[in-house]
C-alpha positions in Angstrom: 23.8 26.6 2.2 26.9 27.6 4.7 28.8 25.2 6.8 27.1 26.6 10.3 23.3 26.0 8.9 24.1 22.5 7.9 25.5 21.7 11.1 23.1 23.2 13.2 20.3 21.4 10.9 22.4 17.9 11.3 22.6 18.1 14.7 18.6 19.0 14.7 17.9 16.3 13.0 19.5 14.0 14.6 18.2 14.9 17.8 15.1 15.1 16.8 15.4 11.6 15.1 17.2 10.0 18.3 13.7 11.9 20.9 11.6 9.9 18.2 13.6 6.4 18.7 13.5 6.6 22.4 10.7 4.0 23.9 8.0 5.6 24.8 5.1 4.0 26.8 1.3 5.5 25.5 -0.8 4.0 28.2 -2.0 6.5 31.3 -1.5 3.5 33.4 0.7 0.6 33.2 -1.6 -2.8 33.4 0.0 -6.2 34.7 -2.5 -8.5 34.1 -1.3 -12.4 34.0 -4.6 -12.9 31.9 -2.9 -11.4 28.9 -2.3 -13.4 26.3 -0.1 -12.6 23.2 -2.0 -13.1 20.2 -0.1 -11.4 17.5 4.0 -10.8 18.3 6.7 -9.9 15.5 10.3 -8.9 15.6 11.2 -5.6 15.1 12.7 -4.2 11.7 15.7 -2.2 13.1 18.0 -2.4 9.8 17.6 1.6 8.6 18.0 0.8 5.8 15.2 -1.5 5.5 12.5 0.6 7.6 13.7 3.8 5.1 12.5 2.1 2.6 9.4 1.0 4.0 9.3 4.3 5.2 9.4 6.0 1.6 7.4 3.4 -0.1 4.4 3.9 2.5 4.8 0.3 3.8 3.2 0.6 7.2 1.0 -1.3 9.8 -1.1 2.1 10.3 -2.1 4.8 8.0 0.1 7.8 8.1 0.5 10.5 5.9 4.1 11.8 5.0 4.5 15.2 5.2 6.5 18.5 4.0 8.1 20.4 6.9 10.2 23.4 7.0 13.2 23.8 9.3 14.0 27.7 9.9 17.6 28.7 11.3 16.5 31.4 14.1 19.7 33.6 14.1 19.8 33.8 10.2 16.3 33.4 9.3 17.5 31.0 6.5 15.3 27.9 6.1 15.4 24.5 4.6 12.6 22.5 3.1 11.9 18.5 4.4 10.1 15.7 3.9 8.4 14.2 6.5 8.4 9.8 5.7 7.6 7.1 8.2 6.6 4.4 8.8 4.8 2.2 11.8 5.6 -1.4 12.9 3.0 -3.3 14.8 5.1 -5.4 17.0 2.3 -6.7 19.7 -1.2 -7.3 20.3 -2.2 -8.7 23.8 -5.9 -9.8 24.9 -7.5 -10.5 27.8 -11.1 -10.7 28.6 -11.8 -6.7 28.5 -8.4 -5.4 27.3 -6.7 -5.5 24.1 -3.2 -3.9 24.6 -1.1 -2.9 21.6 2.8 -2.5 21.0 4.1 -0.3 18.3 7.3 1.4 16.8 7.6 4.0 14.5 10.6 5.4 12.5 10.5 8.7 11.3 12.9 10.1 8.5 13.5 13.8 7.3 14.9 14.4 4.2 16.6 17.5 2.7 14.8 18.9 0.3 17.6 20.7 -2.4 
């Protein structure tokens, strides 16, 4: 693999990885209710080390599948194979009487297939 293809794949994935990291809020519409009440709360695994290997053992609050990917190089047309890991922390569950509202981060990893 040349020196330009890795580079352009670093920098891919890292971008990619950083667009994943980013907090993101699921919910069409933002609720505010005082009635909420935490029930479930834990603090968020941010060591990478740690969460890669939760990621690559499948330790996970919520079922995902890992996948294979393939990362092709438009100019050259070279490609280069990936695995897909990850893995999903539940980090909050709030109730009220007619709303259960639920906090999550997830942590994906690519990995170079040689």
């Amino acid at each position: 693999m040349n020196y330009r293809l890795k580079k352009s794949v670093t920098t891919i994935l890292s971008l990619l990885i950083m667009t994943i990291l980013l907090p993101t809020n699921a919910s069409a519409s933002k609720v505010e209710d005082s009635s909420m009440k935490v029930m479930y709360s834990e603090k968020q695994v941010t060591d990478m080390d740690k969460l890669y290997d939760m990621a690559k053992n499948g330790i996970t609050d919520v079922k995902s599948y890992n996948e294979k990917g393939i990362i092709k190089n438009a100019r050259t047309g070279e490609s280069i194979y990936v695995d897909y890991i990850s893995t999903i922390q539940l980090l909050e569950v709030k109730q009220s009487k007619n709303l259960t509202s639920k906090t999550y981060s997830k942590t994906v990893f690519l990995i170079l297939i040689q």
